[in-house]
C-alpha positions in Angstrom: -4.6 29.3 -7.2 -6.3 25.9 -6.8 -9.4 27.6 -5.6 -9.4 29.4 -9.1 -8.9 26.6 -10.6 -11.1 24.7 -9.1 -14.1 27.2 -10.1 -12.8 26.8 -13.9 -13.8 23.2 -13.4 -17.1 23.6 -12.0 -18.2 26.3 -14.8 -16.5 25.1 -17.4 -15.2 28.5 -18.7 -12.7 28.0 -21.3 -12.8 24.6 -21.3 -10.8 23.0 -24.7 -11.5 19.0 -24.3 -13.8 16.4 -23.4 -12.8 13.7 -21.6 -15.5 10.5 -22.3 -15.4 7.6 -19.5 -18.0 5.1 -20.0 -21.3 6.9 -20.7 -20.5 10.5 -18.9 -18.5 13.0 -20.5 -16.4 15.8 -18.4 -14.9 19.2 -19.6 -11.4 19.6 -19.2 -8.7 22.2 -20.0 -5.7 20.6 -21.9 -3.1 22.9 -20.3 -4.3 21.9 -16.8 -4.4 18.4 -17.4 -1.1 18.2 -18.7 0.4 20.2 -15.7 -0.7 17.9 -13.4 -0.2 14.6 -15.6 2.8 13.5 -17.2 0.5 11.1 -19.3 -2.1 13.3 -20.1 0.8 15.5 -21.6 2.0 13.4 -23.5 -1.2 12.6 -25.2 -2.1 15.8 -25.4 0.5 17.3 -26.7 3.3 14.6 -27.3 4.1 13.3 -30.8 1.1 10.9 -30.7 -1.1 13.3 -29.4 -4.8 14.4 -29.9 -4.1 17.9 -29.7 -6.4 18.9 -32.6 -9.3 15.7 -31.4 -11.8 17.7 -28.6 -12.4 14.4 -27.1 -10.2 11.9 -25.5 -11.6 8.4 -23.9 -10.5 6.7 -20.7 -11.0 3.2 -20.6 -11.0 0.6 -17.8 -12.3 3.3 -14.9 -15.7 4.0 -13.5 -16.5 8.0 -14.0 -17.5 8.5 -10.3 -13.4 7.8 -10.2 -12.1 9.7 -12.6 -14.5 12.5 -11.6 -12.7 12.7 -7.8 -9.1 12.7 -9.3 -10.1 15.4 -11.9 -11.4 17.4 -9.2 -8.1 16.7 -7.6 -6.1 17.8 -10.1 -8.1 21.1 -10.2 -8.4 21.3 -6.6 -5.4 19.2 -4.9 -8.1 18.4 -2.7 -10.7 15.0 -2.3 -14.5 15.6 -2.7 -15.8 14.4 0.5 -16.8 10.8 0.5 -19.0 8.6 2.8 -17.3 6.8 5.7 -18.3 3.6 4.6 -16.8 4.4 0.6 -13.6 6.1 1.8 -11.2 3.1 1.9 -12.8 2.0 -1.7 -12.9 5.3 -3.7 -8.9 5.3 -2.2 -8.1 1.9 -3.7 -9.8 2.9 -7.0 -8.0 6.7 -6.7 -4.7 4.7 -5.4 -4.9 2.5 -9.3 -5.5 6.1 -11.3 -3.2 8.1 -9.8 -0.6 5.4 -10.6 -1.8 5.2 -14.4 -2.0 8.8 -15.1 1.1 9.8 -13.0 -0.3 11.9 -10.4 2.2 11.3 -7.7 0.6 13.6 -4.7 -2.4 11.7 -5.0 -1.2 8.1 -5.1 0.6 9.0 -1.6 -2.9 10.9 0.1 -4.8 7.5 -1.0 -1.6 5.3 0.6 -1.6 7.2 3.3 -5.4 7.0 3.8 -5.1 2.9 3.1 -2.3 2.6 5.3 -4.4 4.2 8.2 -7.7 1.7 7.3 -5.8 -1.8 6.6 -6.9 -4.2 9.2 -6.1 -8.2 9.6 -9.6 -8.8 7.3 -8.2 -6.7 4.5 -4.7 -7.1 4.8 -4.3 -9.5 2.1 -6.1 -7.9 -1.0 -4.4 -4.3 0.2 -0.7 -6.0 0.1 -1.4 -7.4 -3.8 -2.4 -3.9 -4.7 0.6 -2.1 -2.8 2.8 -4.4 -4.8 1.0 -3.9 -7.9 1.6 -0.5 -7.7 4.8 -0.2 -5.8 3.5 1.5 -2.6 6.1 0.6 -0.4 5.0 2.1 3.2 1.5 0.4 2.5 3.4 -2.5 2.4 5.1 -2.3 5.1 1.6 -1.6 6.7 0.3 -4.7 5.4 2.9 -7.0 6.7 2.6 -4.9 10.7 -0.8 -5.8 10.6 -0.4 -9.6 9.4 2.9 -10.8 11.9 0.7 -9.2 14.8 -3.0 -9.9 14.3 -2.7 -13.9 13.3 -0.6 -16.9 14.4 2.2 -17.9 11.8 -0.2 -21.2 10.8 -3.6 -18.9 9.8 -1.4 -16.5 8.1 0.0 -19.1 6.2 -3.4 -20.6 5.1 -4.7 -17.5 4.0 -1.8 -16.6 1.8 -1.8 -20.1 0.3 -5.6 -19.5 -0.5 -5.3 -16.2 -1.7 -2.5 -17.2 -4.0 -4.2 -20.6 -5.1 -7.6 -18.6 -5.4 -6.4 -16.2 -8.2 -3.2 -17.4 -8.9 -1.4 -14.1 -10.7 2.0 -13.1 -10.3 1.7 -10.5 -8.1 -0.2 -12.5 -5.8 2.3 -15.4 -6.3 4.9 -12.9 -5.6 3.2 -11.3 -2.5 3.0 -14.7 -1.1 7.0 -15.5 -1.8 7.6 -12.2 0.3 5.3 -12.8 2.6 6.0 -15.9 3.8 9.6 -14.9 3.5 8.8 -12.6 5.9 7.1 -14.5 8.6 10.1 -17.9 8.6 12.4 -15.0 8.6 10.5 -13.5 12.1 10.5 -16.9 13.0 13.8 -17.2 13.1 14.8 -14.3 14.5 12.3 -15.1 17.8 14.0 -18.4 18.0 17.2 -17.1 17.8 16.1 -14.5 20.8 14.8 -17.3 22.8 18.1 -19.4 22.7 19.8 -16.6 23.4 17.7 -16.1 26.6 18.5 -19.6 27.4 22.1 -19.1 27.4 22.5 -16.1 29.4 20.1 -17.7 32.0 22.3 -21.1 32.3 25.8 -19.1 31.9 24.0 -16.8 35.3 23.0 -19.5 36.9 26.0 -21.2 36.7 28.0 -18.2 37.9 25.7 -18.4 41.2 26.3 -21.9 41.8 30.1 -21.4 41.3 29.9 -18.1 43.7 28.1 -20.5 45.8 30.6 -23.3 46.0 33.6 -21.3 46.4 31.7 -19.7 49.6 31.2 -23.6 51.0 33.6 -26.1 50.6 31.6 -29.0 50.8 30.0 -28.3 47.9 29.7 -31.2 45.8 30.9 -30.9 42.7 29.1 -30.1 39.5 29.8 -31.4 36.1 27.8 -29.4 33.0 28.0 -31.3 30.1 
């Protein structure tokens, strides 16, 4: 099916709309788009749609992006990218998916994201999975933060981030994550005390053992 579909993209056969972005224009079939879209149905064919306009216009995407989801949506396949553009085309793909609906997409370029984030892109990927609700890229994010930097650099980074470009999301990613690291410290300190105690209660229990076995044992007072 796809593979069909796919060659109704690349010869244009049939072909009912034009979709403008920027300065390059792409032939489209309504009936595909709208399959595939929940917003491109319903501005194709909703009660504000431009079902009898041959042209619609993106705005706010490059066409080089909106070329590799349409071939998506024809294809539900990626047109190979260079190593070095993968992780970019991804976070461009991850936004458009979100905007135009197209679910299966948004996961392939959170997956892909998730597999790429490092401790030197941690930050900027984190805003954008909480931008756009991507909740195992999150989760991602934070792994990669608690165990690649002390609590003190992650903390200055944050700040800077926030202070930087000081948006909501950002502002909000911040409240989370530092949230997130006092409440690890906590937990570790919590785990260390509790290390303590079962190491004096032991130890006590083998000097006791020890002065029951010899009564001259001086005695001990634990305060």
């Amino acid at each position: 099916m796809h593979r069909h579909l796919g060659s109704l993209l690349s010869g244009g056969h049939g072909a009912d709309i034009t979709v403008q972005v920027g300065d390059e224009t792409f032939a489209a079939h309504r009936c595909v788009l709208a399959a595939r879209s929940p917003v491109f149905t319903a501005e194709l064919f909703g009660p504000m749609g431009q079902n009898n306009k041959e042209t619609i216009h993106v705005h706010d995407m490059e066409p080089r992006v909106f070329e590799a989801m349409l071939h998506f949506i024809y294809n539900d396949s990626l047109p190979k990218e260079d190593d070095d553009e993968v992780v970019a085309m991804a976070q461009h793909l991850l936004v458009a998916a979100d905007r135009y609906g197209v679910e299966r997409l948004k996961l392939i370029c959170e997956d892909t994201l998730c597999s790429h984030v490092d401790a030197s892109t941690a930050g900027t990927t984190l805003a954008l999975a909480e931008q756009h609700h991507c909740e195992g890229l999150k989760e991602a994010c934070f792994k990669v933060v608690m165990e690649s930097e002390t609590l003190q650099v992650k903390v200055n980074q944050a700040v800077h981030r926030a202070l930087s470009n000081p948006s909501g999301v950002l502002l909000n990613t911040l409240q989370k994550l530092i949230k997130r690291m006092v409440d690890e410290l906590i937990d570790q300190r919590v785990h260390l005390w509790r290390q303590i105690e079962e190491k004096q209660q032991a130890l006590l229990g083998r000097v006791s053992d020890y002065c029951v076995r010899n009564a001259s044992c001086p005695v001990l007072i634990v305060k």
